[in-house]
DOKEKOL-362584 format. One record per residue (C-alpha): x, y, z; residue number from 1; residue in one letter. Coordinates in steps of 0.05 Angstrom, whole numbers, padded with zeros to 5 digits, always signed. Example, Ala and Ser with C-alpha at 12.3 -4.5 7.8 and 13.67 -1.06 7.14 Angstrom:
<nodes>
x/y/z/doro/lumlum
+00246/-00090/+00156/1/A
+00273/-00021/+00143/2/S
</nodes>
This chain:
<nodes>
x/y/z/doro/lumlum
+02263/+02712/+02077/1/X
+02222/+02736/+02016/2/X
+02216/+02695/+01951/3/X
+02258/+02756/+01909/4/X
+02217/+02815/+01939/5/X
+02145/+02771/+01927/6/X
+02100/+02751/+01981/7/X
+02056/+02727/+01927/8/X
+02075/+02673/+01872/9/X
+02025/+02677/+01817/10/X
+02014/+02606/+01805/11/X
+01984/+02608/+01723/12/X
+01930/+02558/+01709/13/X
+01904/+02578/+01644/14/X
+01917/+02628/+01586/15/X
+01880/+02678/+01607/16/X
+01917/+02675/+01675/17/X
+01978/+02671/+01642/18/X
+01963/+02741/+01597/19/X
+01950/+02779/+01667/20/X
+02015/+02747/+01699/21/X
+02050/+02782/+01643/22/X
+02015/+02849/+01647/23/X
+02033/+02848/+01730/24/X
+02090/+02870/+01775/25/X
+02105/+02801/+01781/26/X
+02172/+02784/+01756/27/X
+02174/+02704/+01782/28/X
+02114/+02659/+01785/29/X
+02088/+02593/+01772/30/X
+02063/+02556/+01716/31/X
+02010/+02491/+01729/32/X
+01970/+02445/+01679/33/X
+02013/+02459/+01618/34/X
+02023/+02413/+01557/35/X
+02093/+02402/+01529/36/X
+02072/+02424/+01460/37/X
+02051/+02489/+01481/38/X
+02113/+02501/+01537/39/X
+02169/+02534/+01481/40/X
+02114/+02593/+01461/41/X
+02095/+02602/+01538/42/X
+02171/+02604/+01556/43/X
+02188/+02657/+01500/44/X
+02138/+02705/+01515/45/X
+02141/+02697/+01593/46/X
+02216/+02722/+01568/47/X
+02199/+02770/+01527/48/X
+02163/+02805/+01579/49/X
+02221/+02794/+01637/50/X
+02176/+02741/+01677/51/X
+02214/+02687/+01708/52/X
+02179/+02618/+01709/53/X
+02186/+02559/+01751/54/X
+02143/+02494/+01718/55/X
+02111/+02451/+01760/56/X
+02134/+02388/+01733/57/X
+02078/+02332/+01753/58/X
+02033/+02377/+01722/59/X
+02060/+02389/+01655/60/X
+02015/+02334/+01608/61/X
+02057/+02304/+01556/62/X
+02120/+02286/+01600/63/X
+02140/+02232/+01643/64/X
+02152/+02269/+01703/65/X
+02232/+02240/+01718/66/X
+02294/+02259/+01712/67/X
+02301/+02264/+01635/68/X
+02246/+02308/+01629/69/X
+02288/+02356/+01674/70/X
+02347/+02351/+01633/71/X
+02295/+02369/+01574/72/X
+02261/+02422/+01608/73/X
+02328/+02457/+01633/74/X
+02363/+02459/+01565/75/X
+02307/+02461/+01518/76/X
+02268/+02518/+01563/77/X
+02316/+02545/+01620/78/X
+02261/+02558/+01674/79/X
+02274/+02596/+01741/80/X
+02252/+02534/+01777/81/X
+02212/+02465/+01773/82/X
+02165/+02443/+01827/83/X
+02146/+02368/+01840/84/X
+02133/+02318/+01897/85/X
+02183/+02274/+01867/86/X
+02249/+02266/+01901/87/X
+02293/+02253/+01835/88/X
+02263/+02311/+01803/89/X
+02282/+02358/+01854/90/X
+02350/+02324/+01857/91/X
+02365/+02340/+01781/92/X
+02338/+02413/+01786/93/X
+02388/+02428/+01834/94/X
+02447/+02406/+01794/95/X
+02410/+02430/+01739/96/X
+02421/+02504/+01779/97/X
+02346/+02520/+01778/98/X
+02304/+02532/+01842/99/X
+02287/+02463/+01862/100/X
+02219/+02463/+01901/101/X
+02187/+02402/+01934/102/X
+02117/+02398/+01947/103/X
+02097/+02371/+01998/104/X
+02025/+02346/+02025/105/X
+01998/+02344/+02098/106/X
+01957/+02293/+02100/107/X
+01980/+02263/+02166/108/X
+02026/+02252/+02219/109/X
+02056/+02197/+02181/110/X
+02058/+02235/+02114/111/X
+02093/+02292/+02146/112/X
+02148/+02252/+02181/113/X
+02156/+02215/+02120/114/X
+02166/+02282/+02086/115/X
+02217/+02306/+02140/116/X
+02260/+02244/+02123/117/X
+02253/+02252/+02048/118/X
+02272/+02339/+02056/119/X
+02330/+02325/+02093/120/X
+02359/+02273/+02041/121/X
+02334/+02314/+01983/122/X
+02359/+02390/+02002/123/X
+02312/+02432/+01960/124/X
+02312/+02499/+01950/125/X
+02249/+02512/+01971/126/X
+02188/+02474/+02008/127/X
+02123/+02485/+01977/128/X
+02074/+02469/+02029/129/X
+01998/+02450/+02022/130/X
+01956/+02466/+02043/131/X
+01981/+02531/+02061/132/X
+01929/+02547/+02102/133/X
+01953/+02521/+02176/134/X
+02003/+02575/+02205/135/X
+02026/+02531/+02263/136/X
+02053/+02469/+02209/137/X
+02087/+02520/+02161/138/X
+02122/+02546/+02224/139/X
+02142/+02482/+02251/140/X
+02163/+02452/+02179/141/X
+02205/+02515/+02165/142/X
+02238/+02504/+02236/143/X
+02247/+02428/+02226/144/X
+02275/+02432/+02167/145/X
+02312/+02497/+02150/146/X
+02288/+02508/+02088/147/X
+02250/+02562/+02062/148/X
+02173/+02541/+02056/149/X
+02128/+02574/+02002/150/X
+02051/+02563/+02026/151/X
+02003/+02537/+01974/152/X
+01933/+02507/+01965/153/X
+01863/+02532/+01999/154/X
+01891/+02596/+02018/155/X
+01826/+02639/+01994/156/X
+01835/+02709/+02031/157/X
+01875/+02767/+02046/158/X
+01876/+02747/+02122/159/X
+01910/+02674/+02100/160/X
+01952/+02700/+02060/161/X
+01983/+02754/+02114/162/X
+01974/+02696/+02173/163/X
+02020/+02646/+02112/164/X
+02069/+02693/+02117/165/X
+02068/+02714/+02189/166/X
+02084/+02644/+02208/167/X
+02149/+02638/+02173/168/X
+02122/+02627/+02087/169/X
+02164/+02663/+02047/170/X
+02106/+02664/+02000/171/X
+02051/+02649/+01980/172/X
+02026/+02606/+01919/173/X
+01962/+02619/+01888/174/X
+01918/+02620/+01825/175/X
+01864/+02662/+01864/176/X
+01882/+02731/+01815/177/X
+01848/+02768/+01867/178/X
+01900/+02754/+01918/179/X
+01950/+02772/+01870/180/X
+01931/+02841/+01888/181/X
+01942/+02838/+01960/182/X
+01992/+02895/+01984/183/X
+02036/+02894/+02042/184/X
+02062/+02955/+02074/185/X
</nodes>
């Protein structure tokens, strides 16, 4: 299942980032290392130009990274989605209504059964995987869990992208611009 017609999820790390996002094809994508102050203008013209942003929470400097700062974020802002390792956050985005996304590390065994406990409490929307750059664990995650996985972090060619998505990512996340130009027939 494809993330709204996108194998790749423009994940926006800087301004100038952020101005190309808006000039792409892209109509959903990611926004990482924000600061609250600057969120409202980012918001509005993401808007303006149809874009569709989902804020990745822990990331977002100037906010405690909890559940009030969802409740701010989702009236205040109204993003597509928020993204965060944190259990309560992805709790309140989903009765917020956004896309709820829970990232999730593989460090180890022991970090990834931890994880399957915590995904099967939690529900979200969407795994975001890192890194995304081992096919067998985004197959086996996707099949443990039932949830949709989005593959993220070290993925740094064409090839990784297409092998992401061949076993079982719905997307991919990446800041790499040049693999936000990576076509699929």
């Amino acid at each position: 299942m494809v993330f709204h017609d996108q194998y790749i999820l423009p994940a926006v790390r800087d301004m100038k980032q952020f101005e190309r996002f808006l000039k792409s094809q892209f109509e959903y994508g990611v926004l990482l290392d924000s600061q609250l102050g600057q969120l409202k203008g980012i918001m509005r013209e993401a808007k303006a130009h149809g874009k569709k942003l989902m804020l990745h929470v822990d990331l977002i400097q100037g906010i405690k990274h909890d559940e009030h700062a969802v409740d701010y974020l989702c009236q205040e802002l109204k993003p597509a989605g928020l993204i965060s390792t944190r259990s309560s956050v992805i709790v309140r985005a989903k009765q917020k209504g956004v896309y709820a996304i829970q990232r999730v590390f593989l460090l180890d065994t022991t970090a990834l059964e931890k994880s399957y406990s915590l995904l099967k409490k939690v529900q979200p929307d969407y795994i975001e995987l890192l890194p995304g750059v081992i096919p067998s664990f985004i197959e086996e995650v996707a099949k443990e869990t039932g949830i949709p996985v989005l593959a993220g972090g070290l993925i740094r060619a064409e090839e990784e992208v297409k092998r992401a998505l061949a076993s079982g990512a719905s997307a991919v996340t990446t800041s790499n611009k040049e693999l936000w130009d990576v076509t699929f027939n």
